[in-house]
FIKOLZA-1660 file (N, C-alpha, C; in steps of 0.1 Angstrom, whole numbers, plus 5000, padded with zeros to 4 digits):
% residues 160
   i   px   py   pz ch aa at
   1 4751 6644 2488  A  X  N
   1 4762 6637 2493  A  X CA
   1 4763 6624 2485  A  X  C
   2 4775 6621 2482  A  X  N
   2 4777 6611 2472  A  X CA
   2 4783 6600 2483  A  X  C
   3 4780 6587 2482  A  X  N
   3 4784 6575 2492  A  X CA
   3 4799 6568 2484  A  X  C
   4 4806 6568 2496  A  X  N
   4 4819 6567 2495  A  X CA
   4 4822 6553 2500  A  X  C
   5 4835 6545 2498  A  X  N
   5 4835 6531 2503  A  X CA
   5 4839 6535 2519  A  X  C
   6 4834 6524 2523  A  X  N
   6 4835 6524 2539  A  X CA
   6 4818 6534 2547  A  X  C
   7 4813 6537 2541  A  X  N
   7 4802 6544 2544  A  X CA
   7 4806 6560 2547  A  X  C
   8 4817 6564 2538  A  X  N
   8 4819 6579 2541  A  X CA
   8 4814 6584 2530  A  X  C
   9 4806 6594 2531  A  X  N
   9 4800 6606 2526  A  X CA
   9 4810 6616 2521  A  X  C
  10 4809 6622 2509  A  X  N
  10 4812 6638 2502  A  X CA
  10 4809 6643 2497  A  X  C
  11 4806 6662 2499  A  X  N
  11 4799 6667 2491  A  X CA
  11 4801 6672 2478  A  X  C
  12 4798 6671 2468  A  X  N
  12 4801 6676 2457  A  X CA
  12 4796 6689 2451  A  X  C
  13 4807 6697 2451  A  X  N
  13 4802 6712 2453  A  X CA
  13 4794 6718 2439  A  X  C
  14 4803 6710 2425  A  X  N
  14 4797 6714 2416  A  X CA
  14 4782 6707 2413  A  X  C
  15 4774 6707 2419  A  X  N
  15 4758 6701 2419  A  X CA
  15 4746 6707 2429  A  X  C
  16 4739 6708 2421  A  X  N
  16 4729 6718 2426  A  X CA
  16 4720 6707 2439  A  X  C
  17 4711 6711 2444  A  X  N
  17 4700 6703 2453  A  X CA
  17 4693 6694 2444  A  X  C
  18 4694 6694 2429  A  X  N
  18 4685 6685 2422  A  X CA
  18 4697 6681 2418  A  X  C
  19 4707 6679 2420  A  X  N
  19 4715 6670 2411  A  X CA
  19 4724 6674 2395  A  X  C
  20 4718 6688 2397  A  X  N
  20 4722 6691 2378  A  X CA
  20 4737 6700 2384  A  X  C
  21 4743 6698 2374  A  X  N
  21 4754 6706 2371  A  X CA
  21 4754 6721 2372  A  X  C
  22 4763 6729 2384  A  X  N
  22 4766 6738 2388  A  X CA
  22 4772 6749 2392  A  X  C
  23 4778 6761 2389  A  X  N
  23 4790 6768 2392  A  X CA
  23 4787 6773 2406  A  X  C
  24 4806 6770 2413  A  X  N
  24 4802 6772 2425  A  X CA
  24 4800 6788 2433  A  X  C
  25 4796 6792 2442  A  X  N
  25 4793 6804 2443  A  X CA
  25 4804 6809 2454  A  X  C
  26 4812 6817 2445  A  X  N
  26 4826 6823 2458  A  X CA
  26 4823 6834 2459  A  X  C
  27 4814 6839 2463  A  X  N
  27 4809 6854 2464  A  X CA
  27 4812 6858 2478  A  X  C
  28 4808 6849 2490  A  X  N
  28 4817 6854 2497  A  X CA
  28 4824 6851 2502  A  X  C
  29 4834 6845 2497  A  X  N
  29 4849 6840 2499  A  X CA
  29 4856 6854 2496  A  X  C
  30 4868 6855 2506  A  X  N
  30 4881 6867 2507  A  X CA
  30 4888 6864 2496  A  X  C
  31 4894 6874 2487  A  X  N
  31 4902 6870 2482  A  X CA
  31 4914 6866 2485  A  X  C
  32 4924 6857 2481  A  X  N
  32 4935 6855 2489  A  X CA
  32 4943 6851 2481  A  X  C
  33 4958 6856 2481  A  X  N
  33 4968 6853 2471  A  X CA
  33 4966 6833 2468  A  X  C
  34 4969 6833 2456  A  X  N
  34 4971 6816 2453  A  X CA
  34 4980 6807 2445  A  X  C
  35 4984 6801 2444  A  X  N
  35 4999 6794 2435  A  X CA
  35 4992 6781 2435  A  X  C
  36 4999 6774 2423  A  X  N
  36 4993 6761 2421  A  X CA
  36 5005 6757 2409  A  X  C
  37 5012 6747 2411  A  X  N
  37 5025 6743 2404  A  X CA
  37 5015 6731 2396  A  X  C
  38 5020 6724 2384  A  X  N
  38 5013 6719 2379  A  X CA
  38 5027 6710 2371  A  X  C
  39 5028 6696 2369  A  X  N
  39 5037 6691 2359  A  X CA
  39 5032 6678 2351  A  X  C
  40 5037 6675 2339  A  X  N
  40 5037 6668 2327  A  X CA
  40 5046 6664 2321  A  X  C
  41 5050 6653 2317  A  X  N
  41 5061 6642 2312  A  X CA
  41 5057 6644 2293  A  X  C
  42 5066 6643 2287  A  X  N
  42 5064 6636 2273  A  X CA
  42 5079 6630 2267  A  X  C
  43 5074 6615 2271  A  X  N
  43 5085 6607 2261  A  X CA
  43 5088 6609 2247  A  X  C
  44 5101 6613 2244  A  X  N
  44 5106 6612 2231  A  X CA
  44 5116 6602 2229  A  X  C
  45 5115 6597 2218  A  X  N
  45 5128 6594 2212  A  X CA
  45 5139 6599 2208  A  X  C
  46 5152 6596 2213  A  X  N
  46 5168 6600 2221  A  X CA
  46 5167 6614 2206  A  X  C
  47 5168 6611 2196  A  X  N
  47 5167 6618 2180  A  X CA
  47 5160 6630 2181  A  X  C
  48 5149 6626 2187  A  X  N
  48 5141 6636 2189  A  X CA
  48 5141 6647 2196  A  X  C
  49 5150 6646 2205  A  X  N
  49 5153 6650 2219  A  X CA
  49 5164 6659 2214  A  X  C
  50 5171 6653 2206  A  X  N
  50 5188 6659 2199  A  X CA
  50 5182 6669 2195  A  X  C
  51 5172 6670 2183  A  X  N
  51 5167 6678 2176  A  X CA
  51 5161 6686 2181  A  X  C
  52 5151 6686 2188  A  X  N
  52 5149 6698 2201  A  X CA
  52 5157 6707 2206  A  X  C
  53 5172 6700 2209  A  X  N
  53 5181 6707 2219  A  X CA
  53 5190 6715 2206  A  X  C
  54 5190 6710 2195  A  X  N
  54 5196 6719 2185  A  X CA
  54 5190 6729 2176  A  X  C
  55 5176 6727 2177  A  X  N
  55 5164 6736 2174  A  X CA
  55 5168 6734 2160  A  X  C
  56 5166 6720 2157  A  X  N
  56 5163 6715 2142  A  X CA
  56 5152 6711 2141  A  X  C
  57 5139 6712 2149  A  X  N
  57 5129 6709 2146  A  X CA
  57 5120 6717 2134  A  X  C
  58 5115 6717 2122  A  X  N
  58 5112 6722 2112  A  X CA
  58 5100 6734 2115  A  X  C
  59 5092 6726 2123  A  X  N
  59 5086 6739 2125  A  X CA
  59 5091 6748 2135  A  X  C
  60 5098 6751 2142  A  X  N
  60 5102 6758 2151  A  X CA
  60 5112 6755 2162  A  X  C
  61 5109 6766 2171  A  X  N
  61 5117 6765 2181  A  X CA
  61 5108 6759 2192  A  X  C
  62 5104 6742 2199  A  X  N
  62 5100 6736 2202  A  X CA
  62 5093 6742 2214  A  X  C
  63 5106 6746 2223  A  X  N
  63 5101 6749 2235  A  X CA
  63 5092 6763 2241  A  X  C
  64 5097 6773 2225  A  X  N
  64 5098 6785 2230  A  X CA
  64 5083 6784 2224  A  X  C
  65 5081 6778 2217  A  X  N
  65 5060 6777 2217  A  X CA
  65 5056 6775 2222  A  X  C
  66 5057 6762 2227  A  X  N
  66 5052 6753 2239  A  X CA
  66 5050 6761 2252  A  X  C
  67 5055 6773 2252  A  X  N
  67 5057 6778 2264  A  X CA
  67 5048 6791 2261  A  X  C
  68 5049 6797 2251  A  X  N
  68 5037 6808 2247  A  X CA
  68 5023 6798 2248  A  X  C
  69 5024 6787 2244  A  X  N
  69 5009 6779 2238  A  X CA
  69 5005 6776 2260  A  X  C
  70 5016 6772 2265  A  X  N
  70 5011 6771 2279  A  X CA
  70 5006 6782 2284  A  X  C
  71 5012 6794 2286  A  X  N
  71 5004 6800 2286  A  X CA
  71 4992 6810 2285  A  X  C
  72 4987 6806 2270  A  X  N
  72 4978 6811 2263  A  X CA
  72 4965 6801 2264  A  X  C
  73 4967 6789 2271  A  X  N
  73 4961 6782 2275  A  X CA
  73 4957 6782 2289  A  X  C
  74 4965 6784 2300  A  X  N
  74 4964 6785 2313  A  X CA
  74 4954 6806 2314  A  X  C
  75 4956 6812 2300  A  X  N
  75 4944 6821 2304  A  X CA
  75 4933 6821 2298  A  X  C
  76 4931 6807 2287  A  X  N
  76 4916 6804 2281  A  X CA
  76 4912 6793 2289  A  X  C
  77 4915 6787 2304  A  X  N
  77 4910 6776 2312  A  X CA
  77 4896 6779 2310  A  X  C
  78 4889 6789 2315  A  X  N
  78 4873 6791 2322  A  X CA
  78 4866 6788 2309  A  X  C
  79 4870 6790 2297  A  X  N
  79 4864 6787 2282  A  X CA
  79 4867 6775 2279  A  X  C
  80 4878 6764 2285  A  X  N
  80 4876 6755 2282  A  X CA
  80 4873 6742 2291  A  X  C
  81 4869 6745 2301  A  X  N
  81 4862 6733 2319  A  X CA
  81 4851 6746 2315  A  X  C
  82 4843 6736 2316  A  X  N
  82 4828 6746 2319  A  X CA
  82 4824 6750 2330  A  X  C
  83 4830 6748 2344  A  X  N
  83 4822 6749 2359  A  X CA
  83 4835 6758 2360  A  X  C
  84 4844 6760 2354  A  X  N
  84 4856 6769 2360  A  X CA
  84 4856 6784 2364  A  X  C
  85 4859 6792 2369  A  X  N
  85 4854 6806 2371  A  X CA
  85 4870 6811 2365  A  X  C
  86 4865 6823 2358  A  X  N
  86 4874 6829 2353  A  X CA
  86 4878 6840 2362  A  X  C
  87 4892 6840 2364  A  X  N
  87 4900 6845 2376  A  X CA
  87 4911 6852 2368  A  X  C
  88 4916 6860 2375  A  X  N
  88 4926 6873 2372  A  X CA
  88 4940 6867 2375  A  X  C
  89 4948 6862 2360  A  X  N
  89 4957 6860 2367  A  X CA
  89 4967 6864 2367  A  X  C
  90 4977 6865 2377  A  X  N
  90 4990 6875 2377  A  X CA
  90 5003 6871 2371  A  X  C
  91 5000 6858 2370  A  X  N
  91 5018 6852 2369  A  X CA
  91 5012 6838 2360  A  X  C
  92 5017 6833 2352  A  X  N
  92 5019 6821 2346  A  X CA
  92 5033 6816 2341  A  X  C
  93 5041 6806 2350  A  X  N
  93 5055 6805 2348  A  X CA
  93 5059 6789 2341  A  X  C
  94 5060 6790 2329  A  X  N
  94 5063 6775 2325  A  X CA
  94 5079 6771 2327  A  X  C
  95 5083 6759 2326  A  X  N
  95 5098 6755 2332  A  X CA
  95 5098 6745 2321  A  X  C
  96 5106 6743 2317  A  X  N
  96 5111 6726 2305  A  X CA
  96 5128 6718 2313  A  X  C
  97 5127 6711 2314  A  X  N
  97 5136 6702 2322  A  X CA
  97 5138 6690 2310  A  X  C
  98 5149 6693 2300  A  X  N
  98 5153 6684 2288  A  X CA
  98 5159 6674 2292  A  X  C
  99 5153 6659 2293  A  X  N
  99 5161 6648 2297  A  X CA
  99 5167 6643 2283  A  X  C
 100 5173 6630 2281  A  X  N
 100 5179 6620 2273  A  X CA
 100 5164 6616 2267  A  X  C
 101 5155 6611 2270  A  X  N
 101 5143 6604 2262  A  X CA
 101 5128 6616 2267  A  X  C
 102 5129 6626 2269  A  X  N
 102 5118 6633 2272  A  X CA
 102 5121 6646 2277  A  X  C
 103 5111 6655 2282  A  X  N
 103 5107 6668 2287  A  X CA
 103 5095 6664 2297  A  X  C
 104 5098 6669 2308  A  X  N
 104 5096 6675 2318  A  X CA
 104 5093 6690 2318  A  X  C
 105 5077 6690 2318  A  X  N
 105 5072 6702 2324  A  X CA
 105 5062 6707 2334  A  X  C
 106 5071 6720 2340  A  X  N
 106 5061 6720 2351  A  X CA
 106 5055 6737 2348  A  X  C
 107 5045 6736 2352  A  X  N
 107 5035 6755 2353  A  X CA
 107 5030 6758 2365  A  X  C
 108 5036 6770 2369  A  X  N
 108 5035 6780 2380  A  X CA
 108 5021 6787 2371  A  X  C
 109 5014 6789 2380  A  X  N
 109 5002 6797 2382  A  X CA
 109 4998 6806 2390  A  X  C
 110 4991 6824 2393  A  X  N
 110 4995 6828 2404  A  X CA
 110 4980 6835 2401  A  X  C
 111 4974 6840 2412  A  X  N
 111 4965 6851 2408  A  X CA
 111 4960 6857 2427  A  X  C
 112 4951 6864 2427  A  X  N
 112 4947 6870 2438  A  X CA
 112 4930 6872 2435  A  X  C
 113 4923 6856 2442  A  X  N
 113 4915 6856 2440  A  X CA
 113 4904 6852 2451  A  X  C
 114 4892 6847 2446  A  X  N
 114 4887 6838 2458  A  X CA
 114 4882 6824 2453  A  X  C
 115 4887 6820 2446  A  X  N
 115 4888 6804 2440  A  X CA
 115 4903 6800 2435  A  X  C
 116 4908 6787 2436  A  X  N
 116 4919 6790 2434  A  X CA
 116 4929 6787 2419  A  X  C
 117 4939 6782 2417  A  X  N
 117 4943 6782 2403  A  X CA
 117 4950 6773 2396  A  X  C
 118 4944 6760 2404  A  X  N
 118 4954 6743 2400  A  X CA
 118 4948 6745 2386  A  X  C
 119 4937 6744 2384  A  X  N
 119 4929 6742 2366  A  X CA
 119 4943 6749 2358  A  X  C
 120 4946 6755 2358  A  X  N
 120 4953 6763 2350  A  X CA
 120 4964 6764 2347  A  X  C
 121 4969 6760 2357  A  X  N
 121 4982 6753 2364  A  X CA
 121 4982 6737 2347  A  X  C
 122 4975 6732 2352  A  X  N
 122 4971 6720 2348  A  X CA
 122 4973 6723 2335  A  X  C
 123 4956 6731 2328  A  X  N
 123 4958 6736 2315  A  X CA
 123 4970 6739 2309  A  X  C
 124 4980 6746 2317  A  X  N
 124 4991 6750 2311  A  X CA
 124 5002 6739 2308  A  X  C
 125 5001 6732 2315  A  X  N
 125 5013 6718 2312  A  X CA
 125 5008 6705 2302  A  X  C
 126 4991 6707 2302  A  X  N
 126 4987 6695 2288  A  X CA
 126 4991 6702 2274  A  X  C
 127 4983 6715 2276  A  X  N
 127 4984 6725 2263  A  X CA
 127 5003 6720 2262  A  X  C
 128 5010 6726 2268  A  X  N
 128 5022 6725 2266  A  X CA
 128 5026 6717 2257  A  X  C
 129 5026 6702 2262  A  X  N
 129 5028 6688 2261  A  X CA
 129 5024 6686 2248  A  X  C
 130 5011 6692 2244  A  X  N
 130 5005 6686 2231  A  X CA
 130 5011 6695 2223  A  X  C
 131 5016 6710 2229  A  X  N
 131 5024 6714 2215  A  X CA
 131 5040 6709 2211  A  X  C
 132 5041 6703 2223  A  X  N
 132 5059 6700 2220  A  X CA
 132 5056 6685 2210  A  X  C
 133 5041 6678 2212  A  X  N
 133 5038 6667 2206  A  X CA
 133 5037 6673 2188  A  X  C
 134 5028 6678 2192  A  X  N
 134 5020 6685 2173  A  X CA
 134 5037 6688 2169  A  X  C
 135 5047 6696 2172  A  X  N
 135 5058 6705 2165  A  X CA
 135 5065 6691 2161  A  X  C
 136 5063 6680 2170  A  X  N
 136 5070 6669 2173  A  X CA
 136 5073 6655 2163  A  X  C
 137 5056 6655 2158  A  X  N
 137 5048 6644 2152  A  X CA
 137 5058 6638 2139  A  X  C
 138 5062 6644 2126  A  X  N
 138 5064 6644 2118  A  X CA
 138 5079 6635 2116  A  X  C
 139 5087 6640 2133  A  X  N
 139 5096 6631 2134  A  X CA
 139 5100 6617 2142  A  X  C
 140 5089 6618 2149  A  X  N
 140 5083 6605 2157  A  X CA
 140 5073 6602 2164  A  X  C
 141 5070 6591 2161  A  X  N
 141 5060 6585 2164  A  X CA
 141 5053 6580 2175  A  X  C
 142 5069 6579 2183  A  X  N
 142 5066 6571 2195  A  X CA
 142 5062 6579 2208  A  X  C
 143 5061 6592 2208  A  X  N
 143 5058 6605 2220  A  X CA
 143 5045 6598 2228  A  X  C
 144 5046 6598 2240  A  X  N
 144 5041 6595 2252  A  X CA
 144 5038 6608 2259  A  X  C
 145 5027 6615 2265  A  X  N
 145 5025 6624 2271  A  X CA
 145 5017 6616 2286  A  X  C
 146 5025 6615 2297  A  X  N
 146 5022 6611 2308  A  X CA
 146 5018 6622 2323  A  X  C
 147 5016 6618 2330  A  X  N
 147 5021 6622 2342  A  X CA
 147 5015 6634 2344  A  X  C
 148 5003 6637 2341  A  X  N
 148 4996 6647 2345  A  X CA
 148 4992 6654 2354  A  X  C
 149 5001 6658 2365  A  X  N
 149 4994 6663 2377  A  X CA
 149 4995 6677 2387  A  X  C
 150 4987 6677 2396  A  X  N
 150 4992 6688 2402  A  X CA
 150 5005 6682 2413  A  X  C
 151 5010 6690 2415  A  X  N
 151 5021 6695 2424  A  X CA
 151 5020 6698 2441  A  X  C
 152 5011 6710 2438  A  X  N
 152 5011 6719 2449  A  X CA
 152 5003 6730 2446  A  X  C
 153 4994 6733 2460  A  X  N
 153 4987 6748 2455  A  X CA
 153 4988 6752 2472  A  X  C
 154 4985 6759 2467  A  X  N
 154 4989 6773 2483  A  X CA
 154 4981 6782 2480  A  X  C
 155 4974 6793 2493  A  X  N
 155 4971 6806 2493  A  X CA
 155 4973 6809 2503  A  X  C
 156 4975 6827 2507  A  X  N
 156 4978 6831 2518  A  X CA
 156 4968 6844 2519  A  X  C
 157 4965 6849 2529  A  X  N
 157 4960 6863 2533  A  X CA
 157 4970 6872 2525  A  X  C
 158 4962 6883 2524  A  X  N
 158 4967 6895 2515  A  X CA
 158 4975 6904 2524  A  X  C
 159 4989 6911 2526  A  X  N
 159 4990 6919 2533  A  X CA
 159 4991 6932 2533  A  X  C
 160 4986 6938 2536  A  X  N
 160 4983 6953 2536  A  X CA
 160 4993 6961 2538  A  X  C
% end
């Protein structure tokens, strides 16, 4: 138990009885359907933004990588968090929401498991971010990747 302010206590699942670093054991946990929405900001400059939407960016088509690289990332999570369990997943859905000075993204994550699937969720919207950054670089400078977070996660009983 780790001491919390106000004198509250919590347990920290990934740590063993001595203290060391440890994967947690979902053996017998049910499996159960899971979702976990995940989103990510990256500031561009207005130019920048133009050139995205006209797919004058030199290396590519910005988004349409960004969106393979998300989710080719949201299925290398467990190789890249080392406590993470590698889970089967069924759905990985990225979304791009093009503003005037940025992109807005969010990743749907889905699997039927017994741990659940924010990590990847997550994974999928930095990985994103840093590719719409890397395609990005060459034409500005100024890209901000903010706003890291989860969303929402859900699971439900499986129905027969």
């Amino acid at each position: 138990m780790v001491p919390m302010s106000e004198g509250v206590e919590i347990g920290l699942t990934h740590l063993d009885a001595a203290g060391s670093a440890s994967m947690v054991d979902v053996s017998g946990k049910p499996p159960l359907k899971r979702e976990a929405t995940a989103e990510a900001v990256i500031t561009l400059a207005e130019q920048t933004v133009a050139l995205i939407r006209q797919n004058q960016i030199k290396k590519g088509d910005v988004l349409a990588v960004a969106r393979i690289a998300g989710i080719q990332a949201a299925k290398q999570t467990q190789h890249l968090i080392p406590l993470c369990h590698q889970i089967p997943l069924s759905q990985v859905r990225l979304e791009f929401e093009v503003h005037a000075t940025g992109v807005r993204i969010t990743a749907t994550a889905g699997t039927v498991a017994q741990t659940g699937v924010e990590m990847e969720a997550l994974t999928a919207v930095s990985i994103a971010a840093l590719t719409i950054y890397d395609m990005c670089k060459a034409v500005d400078k100024s890209m901000c990747i903010s706003g890291i977070r989860l969303l929402s996660k859900t699971k439900s009983e499986l129905l027969s």
